[in-house]
N, C-alpha and C positions, 0 to 999 in steps of 0.2 A: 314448407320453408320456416313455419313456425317454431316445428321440432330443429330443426338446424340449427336457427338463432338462441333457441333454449339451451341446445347443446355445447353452443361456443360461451355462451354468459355466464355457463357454470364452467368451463375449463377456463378461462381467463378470472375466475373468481378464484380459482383454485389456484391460478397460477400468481395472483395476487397476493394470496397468504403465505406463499413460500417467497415472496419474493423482497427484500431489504427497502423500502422507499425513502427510510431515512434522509442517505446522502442526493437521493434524486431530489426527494422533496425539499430538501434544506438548500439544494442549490439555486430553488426556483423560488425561494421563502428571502435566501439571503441577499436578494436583488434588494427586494423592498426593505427589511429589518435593518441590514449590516451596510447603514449609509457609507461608513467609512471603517479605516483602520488608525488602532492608534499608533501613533508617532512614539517614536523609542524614549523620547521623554515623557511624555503622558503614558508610555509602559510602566513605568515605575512610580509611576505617583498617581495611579487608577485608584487608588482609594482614601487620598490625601495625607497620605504619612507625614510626620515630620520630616524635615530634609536630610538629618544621617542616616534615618532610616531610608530610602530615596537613594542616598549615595552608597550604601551599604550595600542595596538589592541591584545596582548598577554594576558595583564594583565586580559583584559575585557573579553578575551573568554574562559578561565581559572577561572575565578569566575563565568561566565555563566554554566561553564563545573560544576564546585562544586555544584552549587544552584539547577540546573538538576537534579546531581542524589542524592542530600538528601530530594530534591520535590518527588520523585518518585524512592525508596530508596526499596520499598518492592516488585516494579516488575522486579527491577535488575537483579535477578538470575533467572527467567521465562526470561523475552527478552535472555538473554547468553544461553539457550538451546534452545530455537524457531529457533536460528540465526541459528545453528547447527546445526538442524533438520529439517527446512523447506526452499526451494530453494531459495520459492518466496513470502517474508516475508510482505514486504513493498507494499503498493499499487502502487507507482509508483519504478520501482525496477530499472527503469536502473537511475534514475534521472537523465536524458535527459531534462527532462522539467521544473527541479525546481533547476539546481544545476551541472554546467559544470563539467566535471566526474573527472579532476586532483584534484579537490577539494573534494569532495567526503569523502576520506581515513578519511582526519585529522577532518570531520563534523562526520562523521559517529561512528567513537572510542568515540569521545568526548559527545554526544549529543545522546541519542539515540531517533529515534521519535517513537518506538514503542509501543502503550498504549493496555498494558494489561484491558480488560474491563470486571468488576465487574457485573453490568447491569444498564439498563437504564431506566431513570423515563424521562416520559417525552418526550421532544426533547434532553435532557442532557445525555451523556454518562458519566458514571462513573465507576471511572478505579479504580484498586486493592486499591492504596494511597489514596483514597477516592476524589482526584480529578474532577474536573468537567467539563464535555469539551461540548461546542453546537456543537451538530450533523451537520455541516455543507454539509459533501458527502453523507451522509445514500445511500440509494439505487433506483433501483425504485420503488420499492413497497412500500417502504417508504415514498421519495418522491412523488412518487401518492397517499397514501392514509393512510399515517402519522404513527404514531410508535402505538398507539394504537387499530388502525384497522388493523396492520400488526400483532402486537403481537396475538390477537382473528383469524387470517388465520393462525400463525404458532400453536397454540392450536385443530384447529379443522385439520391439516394436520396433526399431530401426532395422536390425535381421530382416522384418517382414517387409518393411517399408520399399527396404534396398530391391528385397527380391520379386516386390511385386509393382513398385514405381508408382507414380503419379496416375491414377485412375478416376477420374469422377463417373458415376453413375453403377458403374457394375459393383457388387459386392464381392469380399473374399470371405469364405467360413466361418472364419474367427470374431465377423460380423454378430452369427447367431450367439457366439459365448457370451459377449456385451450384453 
């Protein structure tokens, strides 16, 4: 049993180094650190600016905040029930890595990054407002081996899906290619 426990402490080690703890760990950090969020007037004067400078950085993120959601005006009311409905919306969910969390609240209300997607020509995603975004994270299957050799595997995996139905336990062939 010794050899057992040796053998799981090294694949849970291994499985440790492959694995992102960042947002885990930051979400279990941000309880105690990130007392609070700032209020949309302490957003703009976090560093004590003079006050036109204060009213200038408001002005701008309030006409960035309007041009936002008339840009992208039709997936409004889809993002306000995903928000709702799904834990973990956002690819990067704690914003750990893009966006110190006090700040967060007043980016988040204001902006929202979540693109509803229509479908994709291309390497171009295109979102409900007919927007146009380059795929810059796609996947890996994407990234290995582009949008249109991915699209013709998720066509022949439904083929298979269809023909072989809802199965748990037995395996089919194509098992061994994976």
């Amino acid at each position: 049993s010794v050899a057992y426990t040796g053998w799981y402490g090294f694949l849970l080690f291994k499985t440790l180094k492959a694995t992102v703890l960042g947002p885990v760990l930051w979400g279990l950090i941000s309880q105690f650190v990130v007392s609070r969020y700032l209020t949309r007037d302490e957003f703009f004067r976090a560093d004590e600016p003079p006050e036109e400078v204060a009213k200038k950085r408001k002005d701008a993120f309030e006409r960035m905040e309007k041009s936002w959601k008339q840009r992208w005006s039709k997936a409004g009311e889809l993002q306000k029930y995903l928000k709702r409905h799904f834990s973990d919306l956002r690819f990067k969910a704690s914003g750990f890595e893009s966006m110190y969390p006090i700040w967060q609240e007043v980016v988040n209300e204001a902006l929202d990054p979540i693109t509803i997607v229509d479908h994709t020509e291309g390497m171009d995603i295109v979102d409900t407002s007919g927007e146009r975004f380059l795929d810059a994270s796609g996947s890996y299957g994407v990234n290995v081996f582009g949008f249109t050799k991915t699209k013709e595997f998720l066509v022949k995996g439904q083929e298979l899906a269809a023909t072989v139905g809802p199965c748990l336990g037995p395996m089919h062939p194509v098992v061994a290619e994976n």
